[in-house]
C-alpha positions as CSV (number, residue, x, y, z in Angstrom):
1,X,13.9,-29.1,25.9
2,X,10.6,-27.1,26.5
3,X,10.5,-23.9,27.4
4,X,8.3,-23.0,29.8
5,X,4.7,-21.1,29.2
6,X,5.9,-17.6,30.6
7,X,8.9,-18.0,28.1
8,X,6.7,-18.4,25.1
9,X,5.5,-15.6,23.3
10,X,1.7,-14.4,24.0
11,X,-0.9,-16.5,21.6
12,X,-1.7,-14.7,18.4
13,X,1.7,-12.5,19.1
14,X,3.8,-10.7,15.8
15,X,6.6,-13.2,17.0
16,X,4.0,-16.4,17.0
17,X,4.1,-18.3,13.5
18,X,1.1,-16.9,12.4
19,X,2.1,-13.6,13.8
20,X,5.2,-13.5,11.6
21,X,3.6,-15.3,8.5
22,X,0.9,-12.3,8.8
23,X,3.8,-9.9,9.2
24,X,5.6,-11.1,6.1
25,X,2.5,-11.0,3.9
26,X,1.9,-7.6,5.2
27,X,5.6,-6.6,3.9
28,X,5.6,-8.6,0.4
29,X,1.4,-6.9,-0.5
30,X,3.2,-4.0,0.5
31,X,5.7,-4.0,-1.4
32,X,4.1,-5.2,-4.3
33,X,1.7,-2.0,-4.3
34,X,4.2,-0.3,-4.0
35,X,5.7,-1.6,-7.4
36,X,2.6,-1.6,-8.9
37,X,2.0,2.7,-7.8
38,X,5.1,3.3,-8.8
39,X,5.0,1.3,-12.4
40,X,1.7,3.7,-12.8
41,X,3.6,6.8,-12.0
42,X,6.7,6.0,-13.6
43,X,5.2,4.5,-16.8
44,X,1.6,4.5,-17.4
45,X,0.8,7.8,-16.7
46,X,3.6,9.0,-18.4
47,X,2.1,7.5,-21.6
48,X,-1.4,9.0,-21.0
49,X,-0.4,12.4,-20.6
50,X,1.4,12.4,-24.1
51,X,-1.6,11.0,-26.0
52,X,-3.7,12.6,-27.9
53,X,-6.9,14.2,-25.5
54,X,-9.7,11.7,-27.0
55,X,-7.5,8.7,-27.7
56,X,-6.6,9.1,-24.3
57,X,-9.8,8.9,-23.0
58,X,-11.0,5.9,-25.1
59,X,-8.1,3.9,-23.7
60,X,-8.2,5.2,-20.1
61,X,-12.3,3.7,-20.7
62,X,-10.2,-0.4,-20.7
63,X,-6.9,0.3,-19.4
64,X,-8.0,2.9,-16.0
65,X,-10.5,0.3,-14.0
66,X,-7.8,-2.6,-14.9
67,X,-5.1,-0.6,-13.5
68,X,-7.2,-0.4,-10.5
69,X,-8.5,-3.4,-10.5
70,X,-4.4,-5.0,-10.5
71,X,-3.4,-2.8,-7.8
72,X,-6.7,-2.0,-5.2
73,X,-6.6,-5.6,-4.0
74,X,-3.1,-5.4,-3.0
75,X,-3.9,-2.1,-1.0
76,X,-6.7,-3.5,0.5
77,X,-4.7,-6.6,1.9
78,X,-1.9,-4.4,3.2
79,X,-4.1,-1.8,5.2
80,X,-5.5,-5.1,6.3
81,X,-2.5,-7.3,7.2
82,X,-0.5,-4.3,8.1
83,X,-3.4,-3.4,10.6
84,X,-3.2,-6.7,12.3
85,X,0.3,-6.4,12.7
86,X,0.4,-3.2,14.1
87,X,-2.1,-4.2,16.4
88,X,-0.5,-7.5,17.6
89,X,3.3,-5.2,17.9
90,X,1.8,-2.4,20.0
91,X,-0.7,-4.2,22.3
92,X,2.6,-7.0,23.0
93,X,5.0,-3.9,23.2
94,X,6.8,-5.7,20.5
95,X,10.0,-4.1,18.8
96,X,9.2,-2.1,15.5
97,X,6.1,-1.3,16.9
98,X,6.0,1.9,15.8
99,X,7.6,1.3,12.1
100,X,4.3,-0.5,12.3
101,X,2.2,1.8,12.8
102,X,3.8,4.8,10.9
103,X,3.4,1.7,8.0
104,X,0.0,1.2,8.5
105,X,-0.7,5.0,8.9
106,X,0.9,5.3,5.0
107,X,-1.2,3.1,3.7
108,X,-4.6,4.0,5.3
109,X,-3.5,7.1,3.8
110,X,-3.2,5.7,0.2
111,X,-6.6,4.5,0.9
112,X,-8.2,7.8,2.0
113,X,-6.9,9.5,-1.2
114,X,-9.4,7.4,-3.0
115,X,-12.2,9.3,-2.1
116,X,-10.9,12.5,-1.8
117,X,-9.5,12.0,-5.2
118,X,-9.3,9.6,-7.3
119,X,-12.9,8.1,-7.2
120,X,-14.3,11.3,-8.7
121,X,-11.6,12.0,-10.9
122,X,-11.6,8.2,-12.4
123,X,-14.9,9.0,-12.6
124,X,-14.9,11.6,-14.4
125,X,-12.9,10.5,-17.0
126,X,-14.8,7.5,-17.3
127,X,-17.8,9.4,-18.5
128,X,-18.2,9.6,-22.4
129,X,-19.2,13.0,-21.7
130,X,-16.0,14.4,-20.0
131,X,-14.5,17.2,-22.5
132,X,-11.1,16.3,-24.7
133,X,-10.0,19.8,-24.0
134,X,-10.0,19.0,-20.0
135,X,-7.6,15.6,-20.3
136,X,-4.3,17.6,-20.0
137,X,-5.0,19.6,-16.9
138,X,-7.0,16.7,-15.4
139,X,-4.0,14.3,-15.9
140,X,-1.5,17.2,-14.4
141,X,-3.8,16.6,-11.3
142,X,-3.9,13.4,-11.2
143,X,-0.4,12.8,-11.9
144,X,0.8,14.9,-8.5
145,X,-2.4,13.3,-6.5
146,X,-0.7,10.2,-7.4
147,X,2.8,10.8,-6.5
148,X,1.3,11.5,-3.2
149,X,-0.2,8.0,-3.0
150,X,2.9,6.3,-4.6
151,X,5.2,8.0,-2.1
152,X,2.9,6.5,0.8
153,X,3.0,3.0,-0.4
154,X,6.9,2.9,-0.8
155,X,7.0,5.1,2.6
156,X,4.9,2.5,4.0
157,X,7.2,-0.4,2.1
158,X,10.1,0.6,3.9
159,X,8.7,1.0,7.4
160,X,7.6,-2.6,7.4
161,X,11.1,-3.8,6.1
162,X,12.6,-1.9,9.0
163,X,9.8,-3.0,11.4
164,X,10.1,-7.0,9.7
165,X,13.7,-6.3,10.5
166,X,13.6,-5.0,14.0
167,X,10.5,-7.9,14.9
168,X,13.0,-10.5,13.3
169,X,16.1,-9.5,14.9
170,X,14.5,-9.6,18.1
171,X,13.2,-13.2,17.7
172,X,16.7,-14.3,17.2
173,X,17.8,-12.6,20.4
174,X,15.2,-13.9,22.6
175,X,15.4,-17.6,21.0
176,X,19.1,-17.9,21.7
């Protein structure tokens, strides 16, 4: 039996089918930089700060712009689908509306510690002519810079679950 239009949820809606495919994306990219920060911080980094100054800096030369080069994308598509999402929740007065938003507020975050950060200190150590004797206390920075950004993107991981959550449980209430 149809429902009738006033029943059906508003076109381009978090609860439409592209509204919870978007939603879902948003969670998985997500949660997969989240992994991926948290694999950097956890076991990468780890390995760079006990290495020897100038080895260091020869590998961080191949193995720095392909860590970022892994994980940026997925940041780029969460802020984006995460942003959409929020959007759709708030402007609806969806549930999880604001697990949204705090969500998308983490990750825009992650995303502004580039430039106040990391773009200058990647550069840095990118240059050939960056000093051996200043790895160790540039690493110590980076390493607390980045549990900043890695505790955002699993912040922002688990406000999209709960929001997911609360947007899901509310399409089974409604559909019943």
């Amino acid at each position: 039996m149809a429902q009738p239009a006033s029943a059906l949820p508003p076109r381009g809606s978090a609860t439409g089918p592209a509204g919870r495919i978007i939603a879902t994306a948003a969670v998985a990219v997500t949660s997969a930089f989240a992994g991926g920060a948290l694999l950097t911080q956890t076991v990468i980094v780890p390995h760079w700060r006990e290495m020897d100054p100038a080895a260091f800096l020869s590998e961080f030369a191949s193995s720095g712009p392909a860590t970022g080069a892994t994980v940026f994308p997925f940041e780029v598509a969460s802020v984006l689908l995460l942003s959409m999402t929020t959007y759709s929740t708030v402007t609806n007065r969806r549930p999880g509306r604001l697990a949204w938003a705090l969500a998308t507020t983490c990750m825009v975050g992650t995303f502004v510690l580039l430039p106040i950060y990391f773009l200058g200190a990647n550069l840095a150590m990118l240059d050939p002519a960056f000093p051996p004797r200043a790895v160790h206390a540039e690493l110590t920075s980076w390493y607390r810079w980045n549990w900043i950004r890695t505790g955002l993107g699993l912040a922002s991981a688990v406000l999209s679950c709960i929001a997911l959550t609360a947007s899901r449980r509310e399409n089974a209430t409604t559909s019943r």
